[in-house]
C-alpha positions, 0 to 999 in steps of 0.5 A: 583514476584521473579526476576523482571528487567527492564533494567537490575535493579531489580524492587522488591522495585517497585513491590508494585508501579507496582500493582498499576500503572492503580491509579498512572496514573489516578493521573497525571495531563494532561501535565505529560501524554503528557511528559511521552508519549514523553518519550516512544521511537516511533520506539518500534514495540510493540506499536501499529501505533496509539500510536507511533505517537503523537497526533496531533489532539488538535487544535481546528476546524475552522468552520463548514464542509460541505463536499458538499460545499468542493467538489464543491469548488474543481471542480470549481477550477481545471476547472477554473485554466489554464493548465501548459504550456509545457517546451517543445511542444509534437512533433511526431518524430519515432527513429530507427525501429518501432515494427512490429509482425511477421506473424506466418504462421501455423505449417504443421504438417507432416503425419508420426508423426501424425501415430507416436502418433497414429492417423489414417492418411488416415481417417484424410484425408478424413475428411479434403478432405470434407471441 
């Protein structure tokens, strides 16, 4: 293992700590973990999202969850609590001009383009003179 740095120091009098380093971390107490984790930098885009956050997860539960009991407590409470009053009531006022759509009326197209893109005019007639 020729040429190892690691920023920008050479590791080769670490090289024979390194091949070991999965026994040197079993070794360490539970509070040098959570301190060596608080060295790690949280912005490095390697680590996974997992592990760029510290575990927060340590405290202990406070009872029993009953997701059930959880829900019905929350229905409960929004029905039983008043609305928000309004700082100020809806009132219905029209500004400027309301949108209304323009009818389109159909295109007529004119018999000579249709005998320009090769329709037979006099047959077209007919058929629409049966309807």
């Amino acid at each position: 293992m020729a040429n190892k740095t690691l920023f920008g120091k050479a590791l080769d009098k670490y090289d024979s700590n390194l091949d070991d380093i999965d026994e040197l971390l079993s070794k360490l107490t539970e509070d040098e973990v959570k301190a060596l984790n608080e060295d790690i930098d949280p912005d490095n885009s390697l680590l996974p999202p997992s592990q760029r956050c510290r575990d927060q997860t340590t405290k202990a539960p406070t009872g029993p969850y009953d997701r059930e009991k959880l829900i019905k407590f929350l229905v409960d409470k929004a029905k039983n609590d008043p609305d928000w009053d309004e700082a100020v009531p809806y009132e219905k006022k029209i500004r400027g001009k309301v949108f209304q759509k323009k009818a389109e009326e159909p295109k007529k197209i004119e018999k000579d383009e249709l005998a320009d893109l090769g329709f037979d005019v006099e047959f077209d007639d007919s058929i629409n003179d049966v309807r």
